[in-house]
N, C-alpha and C positions, 0 to 999 in steps of 0.2 A: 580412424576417427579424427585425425590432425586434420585429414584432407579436407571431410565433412566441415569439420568447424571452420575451416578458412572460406569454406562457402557461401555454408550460412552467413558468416559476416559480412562476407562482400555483396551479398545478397541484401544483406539488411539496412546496408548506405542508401541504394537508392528509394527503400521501402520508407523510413525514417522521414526521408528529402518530400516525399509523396506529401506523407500524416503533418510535417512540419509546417507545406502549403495549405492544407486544406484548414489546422489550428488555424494560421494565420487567416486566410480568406473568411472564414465565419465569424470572427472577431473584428476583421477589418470591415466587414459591410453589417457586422448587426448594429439592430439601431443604439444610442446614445453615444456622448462626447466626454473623453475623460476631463474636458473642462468643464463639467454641468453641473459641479459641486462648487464650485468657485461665487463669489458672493456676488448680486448683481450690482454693488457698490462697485466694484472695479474697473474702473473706465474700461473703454473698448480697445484703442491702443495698447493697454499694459496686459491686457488680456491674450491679442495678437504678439506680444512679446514672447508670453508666458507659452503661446504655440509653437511658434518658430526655437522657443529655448527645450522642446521636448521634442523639435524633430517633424510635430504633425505638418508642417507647410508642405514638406517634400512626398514626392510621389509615392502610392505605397507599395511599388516593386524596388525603388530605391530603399525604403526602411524594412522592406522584408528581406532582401540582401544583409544591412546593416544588424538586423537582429542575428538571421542566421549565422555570418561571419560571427560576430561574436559569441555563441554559444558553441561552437565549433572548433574556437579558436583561441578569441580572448582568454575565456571563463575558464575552461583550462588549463590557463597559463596561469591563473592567478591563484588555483589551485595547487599549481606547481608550486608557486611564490610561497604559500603559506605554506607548504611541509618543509618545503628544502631551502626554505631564506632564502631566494635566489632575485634578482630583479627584470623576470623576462617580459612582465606584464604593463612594465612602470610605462605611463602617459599613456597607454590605450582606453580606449575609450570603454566603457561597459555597460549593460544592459542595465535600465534605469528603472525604478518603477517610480509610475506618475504618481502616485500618490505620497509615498514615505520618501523620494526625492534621494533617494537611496540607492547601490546596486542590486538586483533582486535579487544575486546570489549571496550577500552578505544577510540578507533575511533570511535565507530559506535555512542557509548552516544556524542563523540563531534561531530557529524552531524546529529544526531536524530533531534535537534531541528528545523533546517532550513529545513530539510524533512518538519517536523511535520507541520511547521508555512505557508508554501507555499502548499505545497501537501494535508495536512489537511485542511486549510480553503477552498480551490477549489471544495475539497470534500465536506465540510457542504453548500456551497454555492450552490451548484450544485445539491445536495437535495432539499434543499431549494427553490430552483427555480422547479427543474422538477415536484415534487409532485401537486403543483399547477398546473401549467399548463396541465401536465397531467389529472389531474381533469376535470377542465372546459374543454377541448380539447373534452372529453370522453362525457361531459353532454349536449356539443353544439357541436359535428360533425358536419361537413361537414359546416359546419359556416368559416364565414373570419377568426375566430381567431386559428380555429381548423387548417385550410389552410397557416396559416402563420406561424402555431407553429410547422407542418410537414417539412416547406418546411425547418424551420432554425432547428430542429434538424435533416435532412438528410444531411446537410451542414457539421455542427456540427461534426457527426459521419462519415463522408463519407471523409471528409479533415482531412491529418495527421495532427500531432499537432506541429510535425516541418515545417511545412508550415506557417499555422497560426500563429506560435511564429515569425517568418523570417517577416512576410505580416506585423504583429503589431509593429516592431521592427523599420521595413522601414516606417511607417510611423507613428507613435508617437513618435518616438526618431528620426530619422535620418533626416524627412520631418518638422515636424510640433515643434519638440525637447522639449516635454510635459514632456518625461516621461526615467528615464535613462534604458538604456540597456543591460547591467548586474549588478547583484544582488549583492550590498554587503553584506556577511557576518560577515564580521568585523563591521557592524555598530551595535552602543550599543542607545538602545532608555532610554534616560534620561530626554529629555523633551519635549515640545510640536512640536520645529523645529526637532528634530532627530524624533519623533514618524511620525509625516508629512510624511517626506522622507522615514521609513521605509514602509509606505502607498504606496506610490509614486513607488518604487521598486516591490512591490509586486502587482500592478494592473496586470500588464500583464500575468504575468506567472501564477497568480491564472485566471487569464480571460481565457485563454487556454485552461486549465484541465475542470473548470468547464463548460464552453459550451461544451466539449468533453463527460464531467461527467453527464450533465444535458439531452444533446442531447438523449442517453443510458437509463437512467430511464424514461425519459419522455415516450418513447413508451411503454415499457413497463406497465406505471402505466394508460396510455390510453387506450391499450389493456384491461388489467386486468378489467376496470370497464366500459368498451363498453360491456364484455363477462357478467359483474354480474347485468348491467342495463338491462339487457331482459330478466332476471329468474324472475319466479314464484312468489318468497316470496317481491320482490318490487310491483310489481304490488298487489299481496296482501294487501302492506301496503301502497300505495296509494288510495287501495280502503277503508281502515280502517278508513280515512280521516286524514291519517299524513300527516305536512307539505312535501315540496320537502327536505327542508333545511336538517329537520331528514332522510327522504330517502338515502340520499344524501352522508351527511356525517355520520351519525352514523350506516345506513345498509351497503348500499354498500361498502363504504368506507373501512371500517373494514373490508370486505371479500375480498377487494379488493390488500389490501394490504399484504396477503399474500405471492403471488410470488413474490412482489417487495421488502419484506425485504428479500427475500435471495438473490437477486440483490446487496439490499443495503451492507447487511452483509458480502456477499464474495468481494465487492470493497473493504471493508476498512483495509487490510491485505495492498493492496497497496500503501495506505498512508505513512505506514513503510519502505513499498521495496524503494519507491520514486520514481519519474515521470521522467525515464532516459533520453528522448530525451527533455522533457522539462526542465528538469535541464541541460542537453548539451548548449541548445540552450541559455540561459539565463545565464548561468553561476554559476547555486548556488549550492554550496560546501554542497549536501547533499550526500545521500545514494545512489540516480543515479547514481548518476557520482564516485561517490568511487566504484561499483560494476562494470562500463564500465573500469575504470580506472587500477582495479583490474586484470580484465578479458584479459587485454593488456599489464600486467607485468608477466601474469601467480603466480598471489597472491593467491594460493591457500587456503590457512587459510580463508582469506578474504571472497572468492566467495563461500566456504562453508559454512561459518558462516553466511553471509546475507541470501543463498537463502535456511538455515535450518531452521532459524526464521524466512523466511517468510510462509514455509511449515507449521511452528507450529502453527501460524495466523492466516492462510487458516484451519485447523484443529480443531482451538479454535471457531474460527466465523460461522463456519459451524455448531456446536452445537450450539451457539448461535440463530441461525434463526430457528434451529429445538425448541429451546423453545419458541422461541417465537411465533412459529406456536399456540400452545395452548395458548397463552395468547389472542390471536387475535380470533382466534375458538374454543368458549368451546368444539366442538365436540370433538376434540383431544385430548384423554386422554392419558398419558405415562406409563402403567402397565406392 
């Protein structure tokens, strides 16, 4: 398995180098100027200043180097710097974004966490839930519970989620005034009345994602063990005279869940990216809305750098569920 993995890795530098050109190339030739917000007061000189002070005068295989290098290089030094106080990064230069005039990785760590807190638990929640039901759904088909757990994840899946955020909004905040309707960031939890309200804030927009998130594996994990309840080696081992229980959960189950962790593993790449239209609609200052917000200033730095790390995510987690393939089925050996 060590050998495998050092494969895929070296495999996946020059995969990365591909996706990192082709971001770059469609951002570099679509149309607008991230100087196109700038006021038209601004003489033309100080404007060509304001070019050359962001780099666009120079070639764009010269600032695609310059970008590249740095996120390859700089940005994890400076990484380094902030765990281990160290100074390897001091006077390099760093990826800027046009707009906030800032580095972009200094932005992204200050809204990782409100991604992380909202987008992240919708996702473990939404696991959580679909596994289960999945299950019994798969072992009592065509049963009320099986019927009722279809009929709410084709709901689930089939309704945007800026619908559902709009539907819940109007009526636990606006109707019934439960629950508030956007999301402060600024709140700091210090004690049991601030930790409430951060509660409070967060029902909705994690209720969202996860019926969207839940709706999604649920079939899938139904599927999976509708297809492994009618093979041979079950019935085998009900003839053995093992419980259903073991049947259940430790045969099926476990073969069962093979398609669904690379379900599970290629979602959580998007916990990072952020849940753009549900952060729109609710208002939380994570990575969504810095990537919408970006995309509308023509912030280049910005929208390269989020949707490179999310490519790298998608790339890491993708090996991820290829080993875990073999932990799930001994068959699978990686030589």
């Amino acid at each position: 398995m060590l050998t495998f993995t050092i494969r895929r890795l070296l495999l996946a530098i020059p995969t990365l180098l591909i996706i990192s050109f082709v971001i770059y190339a469609l951002l570099e030739f679509a149309p607008g100027d991230p100087l196109g917000h700038v006021p038209l007061t601004i003489p033309p000189e100080v404007k060509e200043q304001m070019r050359i002070a962001l780099g666009l005068d120079r070639p764009w295989y010269i600032r695609y180097q310059m970008w590249l290098l740095q996120m390859v290089w700089v940005e994890p030094l400076v990484l380094i710097d902030h765990l281990f106080t160290t100074d390897f990064s001091k006077g390099m230069q760093r990826v800027m974004s046009f707009q906030a005039r800032q580095p972009v990785m200094d932005i992204i760590v200050q809204r990782l966490p409100n991604t992380m807190i909202v987008v992240g638990s919708s996702y473990l929640l939404g696991v959580m839930i679909a596994v289960p039901i999945g299950i019994y759904s798969a072992y009592r088909h065509y049963s009320w519970f099986d019927q009722l757990g279809t009929f709410i994840a084709m709901v689930g899946f089939s309704v945007p989620t800026f619908f559902t955020g709009v539907v819940m909004i109007i009526i636990f905040s606006v109707t019934l005034g439960w629950l508030p309707s956007i999301y402060d960031t600024t709140l700091k939890v210090t004690d049991w009345s601030s930790l409430w309200q951060q509660i409070r804030q967060m029902i909705m927009p994690v209720s969202v994602l996860a019926l969207y998130n839940a709706a999604q594996i649920s079939r899938y994990m139904r599927s999976s063990m509708l297809d492994n309840l009618g093979q041979d080696y079950v019935r085998t081992a009900r003839a053995k005279g093992m419980s259903e229980r073991t049947v259940v959960l430790k045969h099926v189950l476990r073969n069962s869940l093979i398609p669904v962790v690379t379900v599970i593993a290629l979602g959580i790449p998007q916990i990072f990216g952020g849940a753009i239209i549900t952060e729109q609609v609710f208002k939380v200052n994570g990575l969504g809305q810095q990537l919408i917000t970006s995309i509308q200033s023509n912030d280049a730095p910005m929208v390269m750098t989020l949707t490179f790390i999310f490519a790298i995510l998608i790339v890491l987690f993708n090996l991820v569920a290829d080993l875990l393939y073999g932990v799930l089925d001994p068959r699978i050996r990686y030589e």
